[in-house]
N, C-alpha and C positions, 0 to 999 in steps of 0.2 A: 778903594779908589774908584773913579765914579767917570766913564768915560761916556763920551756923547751917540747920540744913536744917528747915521746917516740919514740923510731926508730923501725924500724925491728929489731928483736933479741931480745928485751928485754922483759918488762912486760905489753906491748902494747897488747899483744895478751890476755893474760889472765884477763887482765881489761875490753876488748871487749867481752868477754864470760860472765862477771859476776863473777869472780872470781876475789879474793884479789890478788895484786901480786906476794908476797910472799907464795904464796898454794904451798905444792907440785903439780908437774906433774901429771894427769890426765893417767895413763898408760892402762886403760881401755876404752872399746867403748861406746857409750851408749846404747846400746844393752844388753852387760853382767850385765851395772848398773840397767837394768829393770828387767831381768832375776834374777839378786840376789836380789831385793828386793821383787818381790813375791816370789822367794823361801823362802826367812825368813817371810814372811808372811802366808804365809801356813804350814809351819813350826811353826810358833806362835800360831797359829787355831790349829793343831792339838795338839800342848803340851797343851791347855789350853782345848781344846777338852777331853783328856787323864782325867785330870786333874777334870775336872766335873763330868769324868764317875766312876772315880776313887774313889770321894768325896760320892756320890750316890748309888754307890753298898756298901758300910759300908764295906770293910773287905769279903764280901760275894764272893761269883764265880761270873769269869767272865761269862756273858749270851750277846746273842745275841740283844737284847733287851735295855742292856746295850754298847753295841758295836752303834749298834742305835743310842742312845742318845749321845754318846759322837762323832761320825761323824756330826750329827746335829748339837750340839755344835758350834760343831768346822766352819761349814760353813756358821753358823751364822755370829761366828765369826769375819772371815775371811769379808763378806759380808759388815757388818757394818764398821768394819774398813775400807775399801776400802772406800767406804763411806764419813766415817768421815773424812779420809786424801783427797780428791776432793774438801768437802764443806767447809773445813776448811779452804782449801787455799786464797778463795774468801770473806772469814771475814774481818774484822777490828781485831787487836790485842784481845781485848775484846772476842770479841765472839768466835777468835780462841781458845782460852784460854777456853772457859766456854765449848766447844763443847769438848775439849779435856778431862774436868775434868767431864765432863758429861759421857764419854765412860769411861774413869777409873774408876769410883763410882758404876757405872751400872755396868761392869766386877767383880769386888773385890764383888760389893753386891749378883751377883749371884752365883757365887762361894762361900761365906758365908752361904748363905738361903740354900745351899744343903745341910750343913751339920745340920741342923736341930735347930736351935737356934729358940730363939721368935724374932717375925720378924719386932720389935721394934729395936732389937740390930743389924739387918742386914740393915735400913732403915740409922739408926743412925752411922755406919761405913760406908756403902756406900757415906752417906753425907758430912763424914769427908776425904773421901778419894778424894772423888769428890772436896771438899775446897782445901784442899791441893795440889791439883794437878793443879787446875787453879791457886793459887797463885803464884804456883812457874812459871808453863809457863805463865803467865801475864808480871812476872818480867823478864821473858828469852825476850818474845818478847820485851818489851816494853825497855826494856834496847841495844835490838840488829836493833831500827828499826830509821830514823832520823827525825826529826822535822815534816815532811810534812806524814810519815808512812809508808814509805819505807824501806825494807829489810834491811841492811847493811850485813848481812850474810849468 
């Protein structure tokens, strides 16, 4: 069967980059794509930052102390995720998935355990969150990737 070879102009170029034909135009550098992703990354550190310190002081004044712990938090964070998305990449489907629902379960369970529960019920939703989170990106990868385990997307 005898198929035609792309020319200049069309969707040659963007198949050679790794992108689908049909994608829109790329109108950014890859520069600004690096630059807005650790923006929203440090940006997600500090809300979740906020957010612990938030959980921890019960309602009480903000203290320095508290300001503390929630910058720590937060570059935790930040830390781990950076992290997690490098070793990720280098997984099999599988593991991408379990590393992923590992950090999700571990976030949601510390976020839980500050606010003071028996830490039975923080162990037990972390675990659930942590299942659920790998099953669903199990089936993202595993649906988006071709026979041999490669990307498609």
């Amino acid at each position: 069967m005898a198929h035609a070879i792309p020319t200049t102009g069309t969707s040659a170029g963007a198949a050679a980059r790794g992108r689908p034909p049909n994608a829109l135009p790329d109108v950014f550098s890859e520069r600004t794509h690096v630059a807005v992703r650790w923006t929203l990354l440090v940006m997600a550190g500090l809300l979740y930052g906020y957010w612990a310190a938030s959980i921890s002081r019960r309602g009480g004044p903000v203290t320095g102390w508290n300001l503390l712990f929630g910058f720590m938090t937060a570059l935790a964070f930040v830390v781990l995720y950076a992290v997690v998305r490098v070793l990720a990449q280098r997984l099999p489907r599988e593991g991408h998935a379990v590393l992923w629902g590992a950090f999700a379960g571990s976030a949601v369970g510390f976020l839980y355990s500050r606010s003071g529960v028996a830490m039975f019920t923080c162990v037990l939703v972390s675990l659930l969150v942590a299942a659920a989170v790998t099953g669903a990106l199990f089936y993202r990868y595993y649906t988006c990737e071709d026979a041999e385990g490669h990307r498609i997307t």
